[in-house]
Backbone of each chain as ProteinMPNN parsed JSONL, in Angstrom:
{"seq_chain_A": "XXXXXXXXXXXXXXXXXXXXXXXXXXXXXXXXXXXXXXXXXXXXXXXXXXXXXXXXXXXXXXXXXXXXXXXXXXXXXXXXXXXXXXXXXXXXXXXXXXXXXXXXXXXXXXXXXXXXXXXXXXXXXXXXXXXXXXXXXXXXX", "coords_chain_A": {"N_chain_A": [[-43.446, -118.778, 106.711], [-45.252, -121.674, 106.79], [-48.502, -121.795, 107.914], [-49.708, -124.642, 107.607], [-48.762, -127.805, 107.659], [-47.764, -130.811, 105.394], [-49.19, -133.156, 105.385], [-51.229, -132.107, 107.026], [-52.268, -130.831, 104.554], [-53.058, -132.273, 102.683], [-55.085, -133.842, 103.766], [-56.788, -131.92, 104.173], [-57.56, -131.01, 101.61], [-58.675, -133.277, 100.746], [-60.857, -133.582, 102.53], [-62.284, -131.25, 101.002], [-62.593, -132.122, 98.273], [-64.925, -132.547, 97.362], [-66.759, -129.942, 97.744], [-68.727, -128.376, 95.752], [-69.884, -126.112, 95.03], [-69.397, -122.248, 95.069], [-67.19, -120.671, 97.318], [-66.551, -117.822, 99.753], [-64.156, -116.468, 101.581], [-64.488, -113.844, 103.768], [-62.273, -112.148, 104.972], [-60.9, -109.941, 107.537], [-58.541, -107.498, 108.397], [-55.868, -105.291, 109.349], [-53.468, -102.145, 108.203], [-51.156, -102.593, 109.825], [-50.697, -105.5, 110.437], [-52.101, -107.225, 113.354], [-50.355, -109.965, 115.785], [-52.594, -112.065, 116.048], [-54.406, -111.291, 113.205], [-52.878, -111.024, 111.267], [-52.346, -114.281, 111.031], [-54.929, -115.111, 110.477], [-55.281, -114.261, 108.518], [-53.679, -115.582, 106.938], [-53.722, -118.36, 107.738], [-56.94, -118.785, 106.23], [-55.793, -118.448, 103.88], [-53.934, -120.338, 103.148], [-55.883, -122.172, 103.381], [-57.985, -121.822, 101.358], [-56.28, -122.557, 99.087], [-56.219, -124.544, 98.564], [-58.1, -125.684, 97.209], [-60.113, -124.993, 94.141], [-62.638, -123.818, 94.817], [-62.733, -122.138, 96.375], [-62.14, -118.721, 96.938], [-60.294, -116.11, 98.259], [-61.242, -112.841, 100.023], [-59.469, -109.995, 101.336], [-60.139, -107.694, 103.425], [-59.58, -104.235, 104.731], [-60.058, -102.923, 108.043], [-60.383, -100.741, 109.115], [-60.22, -98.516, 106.534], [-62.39, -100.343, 105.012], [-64.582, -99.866, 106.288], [-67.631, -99.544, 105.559], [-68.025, -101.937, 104.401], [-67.575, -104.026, 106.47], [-69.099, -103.158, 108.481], [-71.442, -103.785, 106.729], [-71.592, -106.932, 107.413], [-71.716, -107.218, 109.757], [-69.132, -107.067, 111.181], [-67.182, -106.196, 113.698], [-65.443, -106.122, 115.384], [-61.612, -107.669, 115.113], [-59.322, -110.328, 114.733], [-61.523, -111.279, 111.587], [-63.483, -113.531, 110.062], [-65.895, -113.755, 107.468], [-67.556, -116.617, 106.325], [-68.148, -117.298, 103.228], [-71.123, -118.376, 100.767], [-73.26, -118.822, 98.701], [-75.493, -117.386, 99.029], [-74.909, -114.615, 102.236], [-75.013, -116.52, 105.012], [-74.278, -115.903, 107.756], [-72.523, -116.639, 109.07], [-69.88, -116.717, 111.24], [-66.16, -116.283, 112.487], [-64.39, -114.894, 114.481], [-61.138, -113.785, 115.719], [-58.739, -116.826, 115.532], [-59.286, -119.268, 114.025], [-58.583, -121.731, 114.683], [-56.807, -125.136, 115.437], [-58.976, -126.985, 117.448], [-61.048, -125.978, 116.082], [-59.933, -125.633, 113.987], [-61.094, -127.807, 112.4], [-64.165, -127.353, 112.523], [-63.906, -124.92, 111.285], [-63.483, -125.991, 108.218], [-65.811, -127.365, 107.83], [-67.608, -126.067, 108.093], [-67.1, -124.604, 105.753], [-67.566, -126.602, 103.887], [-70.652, -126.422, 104.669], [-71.779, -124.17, 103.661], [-71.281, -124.465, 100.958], [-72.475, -126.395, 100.33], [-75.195, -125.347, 101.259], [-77.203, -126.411, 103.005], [-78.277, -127.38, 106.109], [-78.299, -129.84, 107.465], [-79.958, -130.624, 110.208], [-82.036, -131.632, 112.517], [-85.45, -132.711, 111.109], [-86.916, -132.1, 113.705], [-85.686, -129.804, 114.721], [-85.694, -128.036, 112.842], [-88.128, -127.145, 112.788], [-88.324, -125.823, 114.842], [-86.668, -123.904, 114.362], [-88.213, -122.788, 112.509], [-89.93, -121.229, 113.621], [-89.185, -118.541, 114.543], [-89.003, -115.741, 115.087], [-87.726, -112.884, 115.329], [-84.449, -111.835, 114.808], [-81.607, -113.477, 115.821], [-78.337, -114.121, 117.911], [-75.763, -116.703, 118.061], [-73.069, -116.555, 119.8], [-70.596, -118.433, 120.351], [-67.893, -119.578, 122.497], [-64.575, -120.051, 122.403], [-61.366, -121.906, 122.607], [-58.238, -121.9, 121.192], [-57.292, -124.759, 121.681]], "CA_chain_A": [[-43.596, -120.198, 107.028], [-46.801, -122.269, 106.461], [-49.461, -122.982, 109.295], [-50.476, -125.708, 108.132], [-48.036, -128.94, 107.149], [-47.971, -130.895, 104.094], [-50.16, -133.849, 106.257], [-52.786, -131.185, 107.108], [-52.472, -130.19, 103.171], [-53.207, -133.562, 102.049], [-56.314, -134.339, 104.753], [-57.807, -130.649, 104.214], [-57.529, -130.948, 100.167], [-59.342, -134.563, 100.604], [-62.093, -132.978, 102.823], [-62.519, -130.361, 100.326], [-62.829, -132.631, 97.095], [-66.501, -132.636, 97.279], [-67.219, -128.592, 97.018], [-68.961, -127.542, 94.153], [-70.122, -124.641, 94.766], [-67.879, -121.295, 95.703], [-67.024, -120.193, 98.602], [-65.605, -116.611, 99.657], [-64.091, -116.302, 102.896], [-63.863, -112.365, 103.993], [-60.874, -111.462, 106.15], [-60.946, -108.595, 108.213], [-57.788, -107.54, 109.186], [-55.683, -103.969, 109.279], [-52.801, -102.57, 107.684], [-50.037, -103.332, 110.504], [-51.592, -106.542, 110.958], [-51.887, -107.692, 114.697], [-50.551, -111.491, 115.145], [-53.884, -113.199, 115.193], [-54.704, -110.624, 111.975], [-51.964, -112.143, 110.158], [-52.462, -115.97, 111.082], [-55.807, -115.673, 110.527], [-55.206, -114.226, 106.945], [-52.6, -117.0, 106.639], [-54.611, -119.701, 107.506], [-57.534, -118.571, 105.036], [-55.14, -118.339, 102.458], [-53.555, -121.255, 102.987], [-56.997, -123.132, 103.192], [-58.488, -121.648, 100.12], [-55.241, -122.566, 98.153], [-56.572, -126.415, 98.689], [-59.47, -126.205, 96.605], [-60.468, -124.112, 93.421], [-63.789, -123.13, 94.834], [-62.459, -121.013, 97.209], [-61.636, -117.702, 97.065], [-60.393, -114.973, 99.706], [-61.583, -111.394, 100.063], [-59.373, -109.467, 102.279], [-60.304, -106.2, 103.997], [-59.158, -103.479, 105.678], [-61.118, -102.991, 108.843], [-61.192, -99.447, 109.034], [-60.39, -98.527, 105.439], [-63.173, -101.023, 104.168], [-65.595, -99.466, 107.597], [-69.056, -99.849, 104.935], [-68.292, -103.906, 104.382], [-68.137, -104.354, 107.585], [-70.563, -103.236, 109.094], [-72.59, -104.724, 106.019], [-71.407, -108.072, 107.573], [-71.644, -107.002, 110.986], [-68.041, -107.182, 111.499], [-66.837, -105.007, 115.096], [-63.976, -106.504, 115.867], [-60.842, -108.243, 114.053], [-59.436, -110.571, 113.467], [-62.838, -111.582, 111.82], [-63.543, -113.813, 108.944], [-66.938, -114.481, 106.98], [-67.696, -117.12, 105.363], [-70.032, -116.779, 102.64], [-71.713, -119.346, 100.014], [-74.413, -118.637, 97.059], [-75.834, -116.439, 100.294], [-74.407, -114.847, 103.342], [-75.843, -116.981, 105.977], [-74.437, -115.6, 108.979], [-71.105, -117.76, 109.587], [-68.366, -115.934, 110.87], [-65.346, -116.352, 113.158], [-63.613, -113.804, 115.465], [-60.125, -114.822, 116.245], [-58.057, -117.388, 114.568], [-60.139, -120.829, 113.733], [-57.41, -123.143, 115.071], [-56.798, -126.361, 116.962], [-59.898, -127.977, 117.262], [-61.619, -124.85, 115.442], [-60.044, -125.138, 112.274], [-61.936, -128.253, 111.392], [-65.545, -126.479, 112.232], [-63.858, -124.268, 109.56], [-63.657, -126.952, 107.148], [-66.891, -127.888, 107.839], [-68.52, -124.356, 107.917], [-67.084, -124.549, 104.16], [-69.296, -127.111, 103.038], [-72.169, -126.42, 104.612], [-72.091, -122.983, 103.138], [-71.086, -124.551, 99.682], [-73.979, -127.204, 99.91], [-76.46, -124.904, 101.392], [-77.98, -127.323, 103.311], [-77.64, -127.397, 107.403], [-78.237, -130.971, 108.165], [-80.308, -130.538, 111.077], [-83.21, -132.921, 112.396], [-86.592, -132.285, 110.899], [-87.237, -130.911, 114.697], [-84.407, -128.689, 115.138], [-85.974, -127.027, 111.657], [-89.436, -126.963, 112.768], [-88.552, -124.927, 115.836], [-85.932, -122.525, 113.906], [-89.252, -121.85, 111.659], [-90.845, -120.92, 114.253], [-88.154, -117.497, 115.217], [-89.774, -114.487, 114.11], [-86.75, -112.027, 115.41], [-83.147, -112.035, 114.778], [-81.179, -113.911, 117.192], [-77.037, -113.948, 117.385], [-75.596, -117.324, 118.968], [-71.627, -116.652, 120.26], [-69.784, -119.786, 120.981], [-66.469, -118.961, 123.249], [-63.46, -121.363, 122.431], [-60.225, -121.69, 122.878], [-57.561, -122.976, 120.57], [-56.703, -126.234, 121.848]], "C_chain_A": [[-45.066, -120.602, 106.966], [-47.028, -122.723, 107.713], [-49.611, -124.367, 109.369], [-49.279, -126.707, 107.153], [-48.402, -129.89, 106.163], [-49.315, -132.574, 104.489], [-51.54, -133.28, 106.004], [-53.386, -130.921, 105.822], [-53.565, -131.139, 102.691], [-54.704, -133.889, 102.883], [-57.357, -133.487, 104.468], [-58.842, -130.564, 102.332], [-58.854, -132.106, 100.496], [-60.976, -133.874, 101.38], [-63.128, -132.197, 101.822], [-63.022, -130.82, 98.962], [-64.126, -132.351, 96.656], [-67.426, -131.138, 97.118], [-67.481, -128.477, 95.817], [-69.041, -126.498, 94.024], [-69.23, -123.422, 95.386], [-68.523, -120.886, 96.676], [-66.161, -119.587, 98.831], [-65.375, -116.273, 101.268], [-63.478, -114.875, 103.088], [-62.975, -111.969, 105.015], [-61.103, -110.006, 106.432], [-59.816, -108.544, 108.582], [-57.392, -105.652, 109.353], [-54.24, -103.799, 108.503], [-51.506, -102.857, 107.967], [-50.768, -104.472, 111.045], [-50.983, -107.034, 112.537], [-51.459, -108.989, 114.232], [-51.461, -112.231, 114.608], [-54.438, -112.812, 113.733], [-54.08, -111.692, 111.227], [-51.988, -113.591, 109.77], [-53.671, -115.986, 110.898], [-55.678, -115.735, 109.266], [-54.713, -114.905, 106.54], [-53.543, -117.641, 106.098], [-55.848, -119.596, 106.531], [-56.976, -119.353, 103.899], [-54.646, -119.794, 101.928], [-54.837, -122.253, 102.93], [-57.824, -123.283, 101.611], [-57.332, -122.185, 99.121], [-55.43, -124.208, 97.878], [-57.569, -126.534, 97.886], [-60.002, -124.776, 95.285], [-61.822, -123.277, 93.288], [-63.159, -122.3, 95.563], [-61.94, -120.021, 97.573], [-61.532, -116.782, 98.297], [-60.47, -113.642, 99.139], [-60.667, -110.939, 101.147], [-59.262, -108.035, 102.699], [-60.356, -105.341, 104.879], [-60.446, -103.028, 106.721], [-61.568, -101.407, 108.955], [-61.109, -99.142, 107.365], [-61.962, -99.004, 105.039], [-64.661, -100.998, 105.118], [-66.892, -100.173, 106.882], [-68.945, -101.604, 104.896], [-68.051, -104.291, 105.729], [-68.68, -104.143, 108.408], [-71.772, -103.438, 108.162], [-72.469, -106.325, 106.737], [-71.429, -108.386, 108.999], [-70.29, -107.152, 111.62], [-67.493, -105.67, 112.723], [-66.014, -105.452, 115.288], [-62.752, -107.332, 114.862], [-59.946, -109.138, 114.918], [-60.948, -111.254, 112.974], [-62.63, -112.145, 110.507], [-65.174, -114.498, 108.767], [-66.781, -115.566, 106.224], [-68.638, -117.369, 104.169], [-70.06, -117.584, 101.383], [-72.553, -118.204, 98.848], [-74.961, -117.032, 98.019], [-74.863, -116.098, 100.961], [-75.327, -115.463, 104.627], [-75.407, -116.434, 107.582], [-73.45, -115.839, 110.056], [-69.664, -116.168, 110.127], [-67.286, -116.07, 112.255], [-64.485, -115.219, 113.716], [-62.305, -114.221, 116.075], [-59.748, -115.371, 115.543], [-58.768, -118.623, 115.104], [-59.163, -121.861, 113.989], [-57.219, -123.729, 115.777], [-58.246, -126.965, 116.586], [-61.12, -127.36, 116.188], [-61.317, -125.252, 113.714], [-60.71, -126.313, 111.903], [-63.442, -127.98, 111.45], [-65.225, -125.699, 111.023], [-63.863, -124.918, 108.375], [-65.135, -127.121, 106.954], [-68.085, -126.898, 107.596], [-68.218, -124.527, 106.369], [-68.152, -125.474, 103.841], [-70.457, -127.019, 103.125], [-72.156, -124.862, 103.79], [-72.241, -123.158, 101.641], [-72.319, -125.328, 99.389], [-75.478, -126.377, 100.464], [-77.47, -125.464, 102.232], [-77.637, -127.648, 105.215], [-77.729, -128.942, 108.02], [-78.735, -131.121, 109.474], [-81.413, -131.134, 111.681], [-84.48, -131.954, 111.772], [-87.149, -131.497, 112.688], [-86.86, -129.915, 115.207], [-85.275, -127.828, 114.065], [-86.984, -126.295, 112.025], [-89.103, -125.449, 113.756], [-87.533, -123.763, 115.736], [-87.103, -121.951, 112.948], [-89.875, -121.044, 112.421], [-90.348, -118.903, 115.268], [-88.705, -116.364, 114.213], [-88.634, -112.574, 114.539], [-85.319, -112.653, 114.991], [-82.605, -112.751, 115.868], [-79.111, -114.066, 116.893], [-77.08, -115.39, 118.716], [-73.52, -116.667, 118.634], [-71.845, -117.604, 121.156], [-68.187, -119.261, 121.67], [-65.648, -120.532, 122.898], [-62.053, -120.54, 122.466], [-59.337, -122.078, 122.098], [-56.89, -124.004, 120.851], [-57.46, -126.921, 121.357]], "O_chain_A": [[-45.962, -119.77, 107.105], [-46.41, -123.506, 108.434], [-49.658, -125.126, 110.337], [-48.976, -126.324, 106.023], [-49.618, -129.849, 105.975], [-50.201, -132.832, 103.674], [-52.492, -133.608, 105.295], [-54.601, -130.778, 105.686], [-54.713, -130.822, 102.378], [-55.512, -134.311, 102.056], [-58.536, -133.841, 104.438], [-59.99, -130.275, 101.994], [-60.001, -131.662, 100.461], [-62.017, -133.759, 100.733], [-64.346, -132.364, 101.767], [-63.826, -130.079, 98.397], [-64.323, -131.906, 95.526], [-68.514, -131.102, 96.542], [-66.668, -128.466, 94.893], [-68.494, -125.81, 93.162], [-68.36, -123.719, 96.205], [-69.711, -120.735, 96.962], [-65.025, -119.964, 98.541], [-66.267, -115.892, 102.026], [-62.33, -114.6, 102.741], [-63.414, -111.323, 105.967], [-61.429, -109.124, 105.638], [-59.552, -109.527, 109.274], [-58.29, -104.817, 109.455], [-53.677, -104.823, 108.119], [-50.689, -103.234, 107.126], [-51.421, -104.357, 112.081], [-49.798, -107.175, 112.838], [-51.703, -109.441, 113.113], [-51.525, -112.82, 113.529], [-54.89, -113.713, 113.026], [-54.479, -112.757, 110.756], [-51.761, -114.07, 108.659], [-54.024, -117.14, 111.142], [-55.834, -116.793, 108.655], [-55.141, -115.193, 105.423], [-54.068, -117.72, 104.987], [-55.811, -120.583, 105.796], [-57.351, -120.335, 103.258], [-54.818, -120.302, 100.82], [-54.613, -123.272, 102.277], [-58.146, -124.278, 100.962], [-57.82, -122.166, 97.991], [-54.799, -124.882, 97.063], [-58.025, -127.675, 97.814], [-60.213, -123.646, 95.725], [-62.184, -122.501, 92.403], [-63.104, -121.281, 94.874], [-61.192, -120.112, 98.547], [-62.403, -116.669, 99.16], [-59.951, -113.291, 98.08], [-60.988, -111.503, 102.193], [-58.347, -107.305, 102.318], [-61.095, -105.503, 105.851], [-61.588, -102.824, 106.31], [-62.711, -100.953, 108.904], [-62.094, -99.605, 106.791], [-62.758, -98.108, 104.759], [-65.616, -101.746, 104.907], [-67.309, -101.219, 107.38], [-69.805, -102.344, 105.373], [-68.704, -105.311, 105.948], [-68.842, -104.998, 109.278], [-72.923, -103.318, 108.581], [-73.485, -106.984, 106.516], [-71.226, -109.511, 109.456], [-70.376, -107.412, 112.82], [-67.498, -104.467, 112.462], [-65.367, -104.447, 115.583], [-63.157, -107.594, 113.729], [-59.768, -108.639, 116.029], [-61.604, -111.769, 113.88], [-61.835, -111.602, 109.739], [-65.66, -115.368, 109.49], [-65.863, -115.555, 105.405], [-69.834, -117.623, 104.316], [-68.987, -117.56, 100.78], [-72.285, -117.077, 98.431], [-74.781, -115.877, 97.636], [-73.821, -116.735, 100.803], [-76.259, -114.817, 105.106], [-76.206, -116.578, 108.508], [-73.397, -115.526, 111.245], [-69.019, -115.257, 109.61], [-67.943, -115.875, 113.278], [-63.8, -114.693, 112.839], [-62.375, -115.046, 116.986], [-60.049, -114.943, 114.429], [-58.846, -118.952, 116.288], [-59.134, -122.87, 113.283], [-57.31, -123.335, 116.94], [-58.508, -127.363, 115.451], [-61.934, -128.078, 115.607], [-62.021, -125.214, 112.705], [-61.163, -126.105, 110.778], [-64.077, -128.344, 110.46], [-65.901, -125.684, 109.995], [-64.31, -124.295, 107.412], [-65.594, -126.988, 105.82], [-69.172, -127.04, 107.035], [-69.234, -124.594, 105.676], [-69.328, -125.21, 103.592], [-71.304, -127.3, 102.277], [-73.198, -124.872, 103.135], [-72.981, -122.432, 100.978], [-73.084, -125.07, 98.46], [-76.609, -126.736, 100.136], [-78.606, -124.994, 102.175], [-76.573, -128.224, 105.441], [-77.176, -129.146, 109.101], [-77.984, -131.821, 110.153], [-82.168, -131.09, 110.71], [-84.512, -130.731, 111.906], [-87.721, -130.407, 112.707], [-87.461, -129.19, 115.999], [-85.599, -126.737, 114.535], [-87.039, -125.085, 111.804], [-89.509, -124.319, 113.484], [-87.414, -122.876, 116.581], [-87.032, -120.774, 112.595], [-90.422, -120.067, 111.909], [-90.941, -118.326, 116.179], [-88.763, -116.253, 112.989], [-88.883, -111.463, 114.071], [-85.154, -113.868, 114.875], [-83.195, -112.624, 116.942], [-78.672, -114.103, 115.744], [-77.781, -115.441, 119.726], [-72.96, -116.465, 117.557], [-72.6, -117.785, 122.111], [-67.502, -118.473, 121.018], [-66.023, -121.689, 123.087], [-61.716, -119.357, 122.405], [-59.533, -123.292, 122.156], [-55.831, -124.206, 120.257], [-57.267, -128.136, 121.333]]}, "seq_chain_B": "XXXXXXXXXXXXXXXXXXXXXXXXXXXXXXXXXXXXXXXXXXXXXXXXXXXXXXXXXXXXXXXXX", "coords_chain_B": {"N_chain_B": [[-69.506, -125.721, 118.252], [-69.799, -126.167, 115.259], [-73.131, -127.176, 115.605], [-74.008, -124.292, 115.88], [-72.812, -122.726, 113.472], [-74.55, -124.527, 111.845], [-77.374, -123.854, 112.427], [-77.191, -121.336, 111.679], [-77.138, -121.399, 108.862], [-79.754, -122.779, 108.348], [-81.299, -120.954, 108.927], [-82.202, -117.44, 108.401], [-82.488, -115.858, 110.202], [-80.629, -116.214, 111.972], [-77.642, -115.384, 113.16], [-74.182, -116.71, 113.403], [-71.316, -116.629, 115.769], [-68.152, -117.783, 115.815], [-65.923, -117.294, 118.701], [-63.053, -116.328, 119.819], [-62.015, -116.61, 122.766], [-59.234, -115.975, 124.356], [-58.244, -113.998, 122.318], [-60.227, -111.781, 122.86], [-60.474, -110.645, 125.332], [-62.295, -108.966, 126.603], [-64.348, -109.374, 125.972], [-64.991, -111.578, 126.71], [-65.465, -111.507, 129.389], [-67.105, -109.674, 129.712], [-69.127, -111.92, 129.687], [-68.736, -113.542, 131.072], [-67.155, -115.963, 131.06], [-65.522, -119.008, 131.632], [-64.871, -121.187, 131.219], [-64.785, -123.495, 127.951], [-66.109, -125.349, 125.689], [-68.348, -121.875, 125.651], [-71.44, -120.837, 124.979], [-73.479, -118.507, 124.069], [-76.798, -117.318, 123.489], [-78.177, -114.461, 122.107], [-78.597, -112.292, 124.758], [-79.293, -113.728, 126.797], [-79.331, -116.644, 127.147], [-77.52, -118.912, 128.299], [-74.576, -121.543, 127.281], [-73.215, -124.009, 128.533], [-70.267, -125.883, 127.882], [-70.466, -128.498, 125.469], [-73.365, -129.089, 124.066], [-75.825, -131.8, 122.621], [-77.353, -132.234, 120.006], [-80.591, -132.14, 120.274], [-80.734, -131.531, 123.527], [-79.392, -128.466, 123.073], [-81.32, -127.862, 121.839], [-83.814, -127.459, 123.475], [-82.497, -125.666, 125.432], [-82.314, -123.252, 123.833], [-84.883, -123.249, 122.524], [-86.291, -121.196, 124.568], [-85.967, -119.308, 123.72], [-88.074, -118.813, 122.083], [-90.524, -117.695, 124.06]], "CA_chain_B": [[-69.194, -124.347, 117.133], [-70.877, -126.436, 114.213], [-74.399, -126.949, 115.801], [-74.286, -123.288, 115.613], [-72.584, -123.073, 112.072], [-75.726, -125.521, 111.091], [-78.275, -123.239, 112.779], [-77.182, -120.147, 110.876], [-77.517, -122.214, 107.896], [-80.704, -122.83, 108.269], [-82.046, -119.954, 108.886], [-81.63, -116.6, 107.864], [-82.462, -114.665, 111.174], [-79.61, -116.784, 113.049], [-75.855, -115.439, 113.241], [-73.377, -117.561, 114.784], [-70.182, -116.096, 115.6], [-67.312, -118.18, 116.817], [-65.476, -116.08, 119.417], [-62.02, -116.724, 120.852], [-62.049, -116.07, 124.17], [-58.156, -115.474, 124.677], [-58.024, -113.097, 121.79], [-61.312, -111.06, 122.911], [-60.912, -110.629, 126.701], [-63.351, -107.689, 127.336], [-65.94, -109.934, 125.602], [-65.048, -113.227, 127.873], [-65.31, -110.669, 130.865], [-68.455, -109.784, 129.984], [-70.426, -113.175, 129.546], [-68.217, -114.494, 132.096], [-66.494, -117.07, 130.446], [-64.786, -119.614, 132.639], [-64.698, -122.977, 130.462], [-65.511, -123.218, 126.264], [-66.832, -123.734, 124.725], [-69.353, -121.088, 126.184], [-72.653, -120.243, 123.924], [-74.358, -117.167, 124.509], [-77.379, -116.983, 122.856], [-78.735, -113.113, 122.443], [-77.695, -111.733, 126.131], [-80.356, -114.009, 127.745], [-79.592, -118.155, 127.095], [-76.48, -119.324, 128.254], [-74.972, -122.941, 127.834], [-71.997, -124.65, 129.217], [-70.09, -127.435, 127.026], [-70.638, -129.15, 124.114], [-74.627, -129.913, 124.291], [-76.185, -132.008, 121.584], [-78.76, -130.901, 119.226], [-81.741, -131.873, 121.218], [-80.313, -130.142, 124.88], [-79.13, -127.22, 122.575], [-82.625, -126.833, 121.331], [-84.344, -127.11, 124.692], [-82.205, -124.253, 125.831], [-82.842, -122.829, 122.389], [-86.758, -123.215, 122.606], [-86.181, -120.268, 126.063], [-85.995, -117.347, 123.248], [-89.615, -118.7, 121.666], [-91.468, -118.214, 124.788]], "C_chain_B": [[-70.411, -124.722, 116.268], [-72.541, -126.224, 114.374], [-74.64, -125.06, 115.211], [-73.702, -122.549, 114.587], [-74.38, -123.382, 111.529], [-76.922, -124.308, 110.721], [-78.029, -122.14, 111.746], [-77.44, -120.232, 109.368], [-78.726, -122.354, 107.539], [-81.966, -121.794, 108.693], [-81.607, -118.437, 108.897], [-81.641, -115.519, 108.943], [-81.629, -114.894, 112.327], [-77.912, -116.167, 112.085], [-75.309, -116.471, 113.944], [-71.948, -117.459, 114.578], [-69.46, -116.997, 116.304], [-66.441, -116.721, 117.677], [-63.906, -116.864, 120.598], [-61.423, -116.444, 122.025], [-60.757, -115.294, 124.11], [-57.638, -114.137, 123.941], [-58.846, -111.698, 122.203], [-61.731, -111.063, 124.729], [-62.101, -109.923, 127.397], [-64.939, -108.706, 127.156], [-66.287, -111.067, 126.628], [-65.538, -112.854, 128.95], [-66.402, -110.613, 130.825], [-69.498, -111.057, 130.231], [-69.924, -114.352, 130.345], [-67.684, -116.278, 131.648], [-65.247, -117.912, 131.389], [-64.524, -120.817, 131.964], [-65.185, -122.605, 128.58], [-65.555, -124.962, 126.34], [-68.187, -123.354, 126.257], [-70.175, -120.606, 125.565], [-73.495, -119.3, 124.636], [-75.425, -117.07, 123.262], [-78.41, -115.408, 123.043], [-77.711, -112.864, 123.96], [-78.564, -113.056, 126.464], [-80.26, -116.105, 127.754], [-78.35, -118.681, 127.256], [-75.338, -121.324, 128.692], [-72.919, -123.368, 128.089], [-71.173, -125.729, 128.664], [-70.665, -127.361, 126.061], [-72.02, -129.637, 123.5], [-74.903, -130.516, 122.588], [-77.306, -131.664, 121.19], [-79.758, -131.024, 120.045], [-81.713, -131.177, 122.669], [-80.342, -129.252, 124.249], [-80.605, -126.571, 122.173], [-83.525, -126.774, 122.011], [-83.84, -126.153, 125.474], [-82.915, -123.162, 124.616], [-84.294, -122.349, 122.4], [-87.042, -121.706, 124.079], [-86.949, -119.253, 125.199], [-87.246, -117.615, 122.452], [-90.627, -118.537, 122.148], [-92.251, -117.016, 124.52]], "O_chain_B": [[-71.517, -124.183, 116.262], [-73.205, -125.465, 113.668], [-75.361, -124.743, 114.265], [-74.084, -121.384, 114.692], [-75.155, -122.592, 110.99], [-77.323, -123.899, 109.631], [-78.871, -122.125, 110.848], [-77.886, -119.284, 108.721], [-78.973, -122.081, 106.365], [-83.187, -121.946, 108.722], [-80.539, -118.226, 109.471], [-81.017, -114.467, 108.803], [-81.656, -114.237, 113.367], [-77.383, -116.412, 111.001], [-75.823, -117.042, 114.907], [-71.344, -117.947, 113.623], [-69.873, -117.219, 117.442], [-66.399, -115.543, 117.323], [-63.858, -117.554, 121.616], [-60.267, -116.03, 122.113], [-60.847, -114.092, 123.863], [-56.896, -113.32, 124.489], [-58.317, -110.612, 121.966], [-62.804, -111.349, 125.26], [-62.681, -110.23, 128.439], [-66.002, -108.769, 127.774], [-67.348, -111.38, 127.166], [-66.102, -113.701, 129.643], [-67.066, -111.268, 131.629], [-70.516, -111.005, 130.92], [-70.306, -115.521, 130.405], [-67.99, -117.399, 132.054], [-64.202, -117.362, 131.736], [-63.644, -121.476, 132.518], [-65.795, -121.614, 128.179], [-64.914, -125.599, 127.176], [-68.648, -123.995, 127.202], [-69.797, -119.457, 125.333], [-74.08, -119.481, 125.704], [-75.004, -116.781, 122.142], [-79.226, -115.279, 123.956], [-76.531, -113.158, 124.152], [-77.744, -113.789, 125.911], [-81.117, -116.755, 128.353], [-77.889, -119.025, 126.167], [-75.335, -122.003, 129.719], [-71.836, -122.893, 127.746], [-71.539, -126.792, 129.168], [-71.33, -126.401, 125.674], [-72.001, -130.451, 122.576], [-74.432, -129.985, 121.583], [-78.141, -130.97, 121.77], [-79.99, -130.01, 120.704], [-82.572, -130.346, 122.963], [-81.393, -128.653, 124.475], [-80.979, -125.398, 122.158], [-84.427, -126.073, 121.554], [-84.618, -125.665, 126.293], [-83.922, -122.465, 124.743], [-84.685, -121.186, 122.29], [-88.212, -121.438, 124.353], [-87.955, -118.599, 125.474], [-87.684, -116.558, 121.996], [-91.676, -118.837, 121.58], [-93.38, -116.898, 124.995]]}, "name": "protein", "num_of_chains": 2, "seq": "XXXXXXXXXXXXXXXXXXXXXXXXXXXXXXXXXXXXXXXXXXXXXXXXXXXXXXXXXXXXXXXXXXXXXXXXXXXXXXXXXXXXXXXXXXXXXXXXXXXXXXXXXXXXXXXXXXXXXXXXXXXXXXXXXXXXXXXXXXXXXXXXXXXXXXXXXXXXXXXXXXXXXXXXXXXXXXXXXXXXXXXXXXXXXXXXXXXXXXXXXXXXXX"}
């Protein structure tokens, strides 16, 4: 059965029109997939199937151990999203409810490259001379 | 979420992981998660709600001191 309804199809596609550039979203899952495994790989699938930039990678978490921990991936379900670059995007869990349209939106910025952020927000991310990790906690509602 | 989408975007020494609490209890446990969204930046910057970019980057501005 499909996550997402022929509504959502139609709204997600229209969002999506405007990608040019590709975009590869990496699934982590295993090979008795847990639920959220499965729905996350779903929903991917079913997202990328809206738009001809967007392809899915999906890979076994232990099996595929070296890509993820190239991507920093420790836990599952886990999906990157990754542009021209990997910038750093990635979701833990299933992106849904109010989530899946940050996932929409994580697509384009990854496809345009471009973060949209004030000239002072930039100044003072130039200014970060270590690594830094932000985790956001949500919920799917 | 996005703000921190954006951020990772714009710079290459920022991750930003969404994290679903309900799926990832041990992790909620740890950083004490009681409401989301919940942003943890590194172990050491932690914010409450939805802040907009300028709050977010006055917490933010903590880990340049």
């Amino acid at each position: 059965m499909a996550l997402l309804n022929e509504g959502i199809r139609t709204e997600v596609r229209a969002a999506l029109a405007d990608v040019r550039q590709p975009v590869t979203f990496k699934v982590f899952t295993q090979t008795f997939e847990c639920q959220y495994c499965k729905e996350t790989r779903e929903l991917v699938e079913e997202v990328a199937a809206l738009s001809d930039k967007i392809s899915v990678e999906v890979y076994d978490f232990e099996k595929d151990k070296a890509v993820a921990d190239s991507l920093g991936i420790d836990k599952i379900p886990a999906v990157a999203v990754v542009g021209a670059k990997d910038y750093g995007i990635r979701m833990f869990g299933i992106p849904s409810g109010y989530e899946f349209g940050s996932l929409i939106e994580s697509i384009k910025l990854v496809s345009e490259g471009k973060s949209g952020l004030s000239p002072d927000t930039k100044k003072a991310v130039a200014k970060l001379t270590k690594p830094v990790k932000i985790q956001v906690f949500i919920t799917p509602t | 979420m996005l703000l921190a989408y954006q951020l990772a975007l714009e710079s290459d020494l920022i991750t930003a992981h969404m994290v679903e609490a309900v799926e990832f209890p041990e992790l909620s446990n740890k950083y004490q998660v009681m409401g989301v969204p919940r942003t943890v930046i590194d172990e050491t910057v932690h914010i409450e709600g939805a802040y907009p970019e300028p709050m977010f980057m006055q917490e933010f501005a903590k880990l340049l001191k």
